[in-house]
VOGU-3710 file (C-alpha; in Angstrom, 3 decimals, decimal comma):
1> xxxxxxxxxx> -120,206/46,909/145,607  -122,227/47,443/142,385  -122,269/51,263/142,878  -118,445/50,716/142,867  -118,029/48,330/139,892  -120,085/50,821/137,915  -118,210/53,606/139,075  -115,608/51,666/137,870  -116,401/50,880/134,596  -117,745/54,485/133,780
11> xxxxxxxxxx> -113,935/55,686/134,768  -112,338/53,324/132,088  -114,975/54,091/129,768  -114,819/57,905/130,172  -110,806/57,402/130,132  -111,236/55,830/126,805  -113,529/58,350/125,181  -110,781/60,940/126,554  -108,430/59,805/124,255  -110,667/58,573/120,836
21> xxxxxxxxxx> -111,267/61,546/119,149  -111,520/62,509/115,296  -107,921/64,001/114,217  -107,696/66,223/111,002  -104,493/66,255/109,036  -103,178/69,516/108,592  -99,814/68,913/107,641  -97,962/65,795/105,740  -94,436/65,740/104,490  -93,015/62,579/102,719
31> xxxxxxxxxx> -95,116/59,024/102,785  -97,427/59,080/105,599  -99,827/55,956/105,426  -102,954/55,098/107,486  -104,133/51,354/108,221  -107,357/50,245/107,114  -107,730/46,985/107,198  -104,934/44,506/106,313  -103,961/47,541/103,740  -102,025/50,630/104,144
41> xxxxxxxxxx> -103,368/54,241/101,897  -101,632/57,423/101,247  -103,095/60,150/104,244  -103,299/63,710/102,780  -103,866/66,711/104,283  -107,417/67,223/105,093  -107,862/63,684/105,872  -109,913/62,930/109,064  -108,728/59,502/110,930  -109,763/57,937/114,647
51> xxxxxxxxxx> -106,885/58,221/117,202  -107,227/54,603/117,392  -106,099/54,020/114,075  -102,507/52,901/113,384  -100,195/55,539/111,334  -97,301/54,970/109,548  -94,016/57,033/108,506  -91,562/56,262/106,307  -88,177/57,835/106,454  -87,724/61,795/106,333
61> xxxxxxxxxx> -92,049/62,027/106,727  -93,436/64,410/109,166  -97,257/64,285/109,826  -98,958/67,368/111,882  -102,475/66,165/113,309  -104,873/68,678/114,322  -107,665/67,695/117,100  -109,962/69,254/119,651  -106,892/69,648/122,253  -104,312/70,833/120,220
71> xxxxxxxxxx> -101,970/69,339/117,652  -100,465/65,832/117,732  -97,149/66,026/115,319  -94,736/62,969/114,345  -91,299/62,873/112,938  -89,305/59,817/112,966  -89,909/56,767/110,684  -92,185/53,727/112,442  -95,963/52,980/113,252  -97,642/54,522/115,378
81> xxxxxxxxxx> -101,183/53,675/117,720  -102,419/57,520/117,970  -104,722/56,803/121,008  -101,197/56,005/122,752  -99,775/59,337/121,471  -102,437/61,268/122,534  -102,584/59,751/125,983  -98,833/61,240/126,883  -99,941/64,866/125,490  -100,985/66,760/127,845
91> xxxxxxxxxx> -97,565/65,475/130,257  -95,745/66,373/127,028  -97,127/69,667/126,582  -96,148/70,693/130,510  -92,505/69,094/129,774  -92,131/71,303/126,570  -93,844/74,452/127,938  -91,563/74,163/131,616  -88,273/73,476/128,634  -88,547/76,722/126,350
101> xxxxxxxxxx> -89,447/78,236/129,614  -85,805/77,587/130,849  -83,836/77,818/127,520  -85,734/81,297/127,033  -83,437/82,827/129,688  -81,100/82,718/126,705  -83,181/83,518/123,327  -84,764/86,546/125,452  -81,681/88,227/127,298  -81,681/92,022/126,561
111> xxxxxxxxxx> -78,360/91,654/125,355  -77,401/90,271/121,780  -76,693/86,440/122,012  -73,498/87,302/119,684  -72,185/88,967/122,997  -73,507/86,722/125,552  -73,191/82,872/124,886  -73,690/80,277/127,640  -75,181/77,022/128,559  -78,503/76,376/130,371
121> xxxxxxxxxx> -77,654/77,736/133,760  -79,664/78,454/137,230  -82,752/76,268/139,226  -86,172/76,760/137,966  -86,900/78,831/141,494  -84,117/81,472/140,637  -82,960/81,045/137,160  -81,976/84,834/136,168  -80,051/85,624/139,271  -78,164/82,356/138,548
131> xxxxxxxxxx> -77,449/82,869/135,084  -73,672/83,165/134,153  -73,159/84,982/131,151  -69,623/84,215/129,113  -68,899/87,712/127,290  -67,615/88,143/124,279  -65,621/91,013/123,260  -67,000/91,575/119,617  -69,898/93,910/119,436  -71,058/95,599/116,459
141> xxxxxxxxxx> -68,778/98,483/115,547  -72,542/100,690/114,720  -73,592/100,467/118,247  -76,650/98,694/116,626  -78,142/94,738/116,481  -79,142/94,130/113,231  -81,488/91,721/115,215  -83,133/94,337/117,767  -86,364/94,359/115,691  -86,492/90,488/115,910
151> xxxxxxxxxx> -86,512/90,200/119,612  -88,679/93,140/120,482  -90,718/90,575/118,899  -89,551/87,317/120,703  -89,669/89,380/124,147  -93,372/90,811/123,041  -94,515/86,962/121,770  -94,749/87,311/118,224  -93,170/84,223/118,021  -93,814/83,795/114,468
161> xxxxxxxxxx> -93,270/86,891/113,441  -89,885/86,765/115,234  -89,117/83,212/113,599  -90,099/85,147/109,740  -87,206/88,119/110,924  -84,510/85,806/112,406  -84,935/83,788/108,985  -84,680/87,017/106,886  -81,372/87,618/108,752  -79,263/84,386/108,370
171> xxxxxxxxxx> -78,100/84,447/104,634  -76,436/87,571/105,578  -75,110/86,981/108,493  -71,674/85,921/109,876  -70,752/82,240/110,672  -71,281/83,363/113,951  -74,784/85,543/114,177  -76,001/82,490/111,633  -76,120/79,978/114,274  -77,276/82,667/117,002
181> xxxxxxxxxx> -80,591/83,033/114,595  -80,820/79,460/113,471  -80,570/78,393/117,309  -83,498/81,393/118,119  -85,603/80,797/115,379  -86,258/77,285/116,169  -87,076/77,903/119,614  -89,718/81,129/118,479  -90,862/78,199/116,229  -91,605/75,691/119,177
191> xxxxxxxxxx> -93,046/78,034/121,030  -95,343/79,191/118,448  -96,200/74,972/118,546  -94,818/74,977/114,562  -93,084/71,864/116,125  -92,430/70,315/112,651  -90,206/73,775/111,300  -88,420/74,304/114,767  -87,401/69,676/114,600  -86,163/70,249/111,134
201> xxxxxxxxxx> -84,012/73,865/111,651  -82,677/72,015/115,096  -81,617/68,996/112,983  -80,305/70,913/110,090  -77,737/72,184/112,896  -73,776/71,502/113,963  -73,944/69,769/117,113  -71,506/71,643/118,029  -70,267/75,094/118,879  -71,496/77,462/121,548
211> xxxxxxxxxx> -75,185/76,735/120,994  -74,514/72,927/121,440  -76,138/72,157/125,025  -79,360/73,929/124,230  -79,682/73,030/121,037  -79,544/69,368/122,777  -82,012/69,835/125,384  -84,332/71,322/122,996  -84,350/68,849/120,057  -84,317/66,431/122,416
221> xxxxxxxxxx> -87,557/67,221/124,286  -89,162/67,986/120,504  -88,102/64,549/119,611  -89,929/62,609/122,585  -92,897/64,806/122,079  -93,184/63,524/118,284  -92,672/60,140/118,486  -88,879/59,927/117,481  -87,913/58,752/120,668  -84,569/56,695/119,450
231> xxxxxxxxxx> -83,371/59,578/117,941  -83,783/61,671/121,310  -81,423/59,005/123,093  -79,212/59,739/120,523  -79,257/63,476/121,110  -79,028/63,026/124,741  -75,863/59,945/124,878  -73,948/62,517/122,682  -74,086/65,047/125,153  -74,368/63,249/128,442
241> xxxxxxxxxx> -71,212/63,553/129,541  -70,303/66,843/128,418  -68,189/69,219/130,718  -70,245/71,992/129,797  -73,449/70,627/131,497  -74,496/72,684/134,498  -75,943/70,340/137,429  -80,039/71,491/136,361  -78,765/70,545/132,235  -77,820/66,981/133,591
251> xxxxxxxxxx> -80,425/66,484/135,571  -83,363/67,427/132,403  -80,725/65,177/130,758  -80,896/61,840/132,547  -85,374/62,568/132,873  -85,204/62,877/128,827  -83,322/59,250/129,502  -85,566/58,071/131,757  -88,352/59,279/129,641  -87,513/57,837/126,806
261> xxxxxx> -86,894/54,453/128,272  -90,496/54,510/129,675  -92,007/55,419/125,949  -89,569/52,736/124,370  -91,203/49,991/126,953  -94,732/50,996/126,346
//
């Protein structure tokens, strides 16, 4: 019985070391504050805190933590417990990864998204044979995308370098092609982990238009992954009920819900 209590009692202390770990700040936007004490201070970047200090954002503040297991990056107003952050990460990281995995089928097609626009379509076990593509008849007159050097890089996984072209493209582009790049650069941008660009480009976006359900399901999962959960149930009530959600869309749709509900009661 003592070999088991110990056992025991090693777990939940090895469980606890797990998830206290030194976290450096390596990116701050707005007023992000750190406890200490009864008092709140100003956290710049550079500054090292415990993950089981409390945080604090005030509204419009973004705050990018880097640690030994990757980054750790919040974006909605509140206070937050890090250690309880950091203890979802790993689950959040599969959820994001298995996300831009799906969506991809769209960013990545070999043909331009100006030509082929469509919501999340097919099951995880056969998505591209699945895929319905809606066609559109415009193409460009040249016979050339403007965009083909942008996602030779997105199909090679220069994500960052693809994010830099699809940028250099937008002011220039039609109403159209704009929201094609916008949609693709913030999805090179989460998968490149620059979490904080890709929530801000996604929010900075109509939610609306052809580009509306994956636009959704994206900001959506970047929102539970950094904290701003109430906004995510936002995301996800507005298109809930949408006609254009395939049976897989509404499905990732009510386990953001049920996600969310979990992190709200924790």
């Amino acid at each position: 019985m003592k070999k088991v209590n110990l056992f025991f009692v090693l777990f939940v202390l090895g469980t606890i070391t797990m998830y206290s770990a030194p976290l450096t700040v390596s990116w701050a936007e707005g007023s992000v504050m750190i406890r200490t004490g009864t008092t709140w201070k100003e956290l710049d970047v550079g500054s090292v805190v415990e993950s089981s200090e409390q945080v604090q954002l005030k509204p419009n503040s973004f705050v990018e933590f880097s640690y030994s297991g990757g980054k750790l990056v919040l974006s909605a107003e509140g206070t937050y417990v890090l250690d309880k952050i950091l203890a979802n990460a790993v689950k959040q990281q599969a959820a994001r990864s298995s996300m831009l995995s799906k969506i991809g089928k769209l960013v990545a097609n070999e043909v331009p998204l100006s030509t082929t626009v469509a919501g999340v379509r097919g099951s995880e076990q056969d998505r591209s044979s699945s895929m319905n593509w809606i066609v559109d008849e415009e193409l460009d007159t040249a016979g050339t995308d403007p965009a083909s050097n942008a996602y030779e890089l997105l199909r090679g996984g220069s994500y960052l370098e693809a994010a830099a072209s699809f940028e250099q493209l937008i002011p220039n582009a039609s109403a159209e092609r704009r929201v094609e790049y916008q949609y693709t650069q913030a999805w090179c941008l989460a998968s490149a982990n620059d979490l904080v660009a890709s929530i801000k480009l996604l929010r900075s976006m109509s939610s609306a238009g052809p580009f509306a359900i994956p636009r959704a399901l994206l900001l959506a999962r970047l929102n539970l992954d950094t904290g701003a959960i109430g906004d995510a149930v936002r995301v996800l009530e507005s298109v809930r009920l949408s006609p254009e959600l395939q049976n897989d869309d509404r499905l990732l749709v009510q386990n953001m819900l049920q996600e969310a509900k979990t992190l709200q009661g924790r």
